[in-house]
C-alpha positions as CSV (number, residue, x, y, z in Angstrom):
1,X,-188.1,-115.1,128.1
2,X,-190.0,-111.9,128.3
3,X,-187.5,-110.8,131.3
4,X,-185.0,-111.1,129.1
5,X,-186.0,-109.7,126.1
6,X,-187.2,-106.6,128.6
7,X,-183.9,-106.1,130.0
8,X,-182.3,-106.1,126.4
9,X,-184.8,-103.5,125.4
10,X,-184.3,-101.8,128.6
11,X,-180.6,-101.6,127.9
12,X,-180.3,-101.7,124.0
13,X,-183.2,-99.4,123.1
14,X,-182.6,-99.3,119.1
15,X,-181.8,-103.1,119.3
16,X,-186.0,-103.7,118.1
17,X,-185.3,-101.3,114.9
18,X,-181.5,-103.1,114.4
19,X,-183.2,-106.8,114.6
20,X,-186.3,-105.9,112.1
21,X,-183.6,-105.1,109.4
22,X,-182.2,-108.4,109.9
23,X,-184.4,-111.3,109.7
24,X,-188.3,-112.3,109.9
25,X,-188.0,-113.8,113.2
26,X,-187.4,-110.7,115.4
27,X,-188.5,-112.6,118.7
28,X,-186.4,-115.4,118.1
29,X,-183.3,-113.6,117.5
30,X,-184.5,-110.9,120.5
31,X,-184.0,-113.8,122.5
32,X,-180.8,-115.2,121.1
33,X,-179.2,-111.3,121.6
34,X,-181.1,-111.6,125.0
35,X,-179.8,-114.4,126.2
36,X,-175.9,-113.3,124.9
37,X,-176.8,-109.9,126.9
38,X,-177.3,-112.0,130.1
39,X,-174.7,-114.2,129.9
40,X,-171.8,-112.6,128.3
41,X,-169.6,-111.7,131.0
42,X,-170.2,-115.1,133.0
43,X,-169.1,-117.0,129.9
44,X,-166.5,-114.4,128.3
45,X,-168.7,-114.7,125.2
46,X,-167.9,-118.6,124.8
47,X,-170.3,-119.7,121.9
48,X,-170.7,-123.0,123.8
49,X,-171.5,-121.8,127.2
50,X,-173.8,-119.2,126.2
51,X,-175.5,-122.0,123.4
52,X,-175.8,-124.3,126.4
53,X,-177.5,-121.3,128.2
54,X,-179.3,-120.8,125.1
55,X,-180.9,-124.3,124.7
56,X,-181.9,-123.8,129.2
57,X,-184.0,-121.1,129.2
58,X,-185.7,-121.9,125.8
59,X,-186.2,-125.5,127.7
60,X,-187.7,-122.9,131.0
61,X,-189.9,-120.6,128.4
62,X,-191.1,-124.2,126.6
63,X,-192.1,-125.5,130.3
64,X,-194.0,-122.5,131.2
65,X,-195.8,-121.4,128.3
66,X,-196.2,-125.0,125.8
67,X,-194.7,-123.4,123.2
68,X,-192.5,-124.0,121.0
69,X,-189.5,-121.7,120.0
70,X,-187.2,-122.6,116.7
71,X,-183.5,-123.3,117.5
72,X,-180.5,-122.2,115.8
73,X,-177.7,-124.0,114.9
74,X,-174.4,-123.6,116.9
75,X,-173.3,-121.9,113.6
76,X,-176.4,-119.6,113.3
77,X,-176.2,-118.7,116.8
78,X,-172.2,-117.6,116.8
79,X,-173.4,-115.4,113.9
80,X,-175.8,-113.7,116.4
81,X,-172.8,-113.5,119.8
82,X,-170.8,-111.9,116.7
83,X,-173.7,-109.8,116.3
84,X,-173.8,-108.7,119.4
85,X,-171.4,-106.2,119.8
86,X,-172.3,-104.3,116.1
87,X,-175.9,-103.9,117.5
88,X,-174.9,-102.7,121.2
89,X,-173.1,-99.8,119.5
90,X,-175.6,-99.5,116.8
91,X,-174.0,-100.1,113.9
92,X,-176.1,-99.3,110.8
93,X,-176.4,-102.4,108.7
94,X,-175.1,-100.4,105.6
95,X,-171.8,-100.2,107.6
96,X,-171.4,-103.6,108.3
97,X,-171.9,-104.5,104.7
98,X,-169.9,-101.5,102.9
99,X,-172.7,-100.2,101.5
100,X,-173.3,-96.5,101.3
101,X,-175.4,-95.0,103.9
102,X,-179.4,-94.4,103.1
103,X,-180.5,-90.9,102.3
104,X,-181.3,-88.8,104.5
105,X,-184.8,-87.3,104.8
106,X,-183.8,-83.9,103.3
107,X,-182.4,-85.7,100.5
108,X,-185.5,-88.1,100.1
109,X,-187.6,-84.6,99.4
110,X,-185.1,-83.1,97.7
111,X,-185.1,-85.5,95.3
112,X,-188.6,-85.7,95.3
113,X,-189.4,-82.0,94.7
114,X,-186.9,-82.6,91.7
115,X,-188.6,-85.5,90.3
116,X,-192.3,-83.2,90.1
């Protein structure tokens, strides 16, 4: 699992800043966009390959370290292969969700400097 989530760090460098905006569980879902990063172009981005890939190495990390790591639904985890591409290019989760964009930090002091 940690090869994994390496090379997606190696590769994806603001994928750690996209994931904390998006859920709790940052190593789980590090190792859901791992695991598409791996095995995208193998399985043409199938859900059901890359799940089946999913539930093998998380039976390999299980084996290896006695842990235990939570696993999504089929339905959770094509929400995360749809993800995939949005956080590759780093897309801003205000884009994906039509909101407007956060100030910038000029504006955050200007505003401030207002507000005194």
């Amino acid at each position: 699992m940690e090869d994994i989530i390496t090379r997606l760090s190696r590769t994806q460098p603001h994928c750690a800043q996209w994931m904390r905006n998006l859920t709790n569980d940052p190593l789980g879902l590090a190792f859901q966009f791992g695991v598409v990063d791996k095995w995208r172009r193998a399985h043409a981005s199938d859900v059901d390959a890359l799940y089946v890939r999913l539930f093998e190495e998380i039976a390999v990390w299980v084996a290896r370290t006695g842990r235990h790591l939570p696993i999504p639904t089929k339905e959770e985890f094509a929400v995360t292969v749809k993800l995939y591409l949005p956080m590759v290019l780093g897309v801003s989760w205000q884009r994906l969700r039509n909101l407007p964009p956060p100030p910038s930090l000029e504006e955050v002091r200007a505003r401030l400097k207002r507000s005194r």
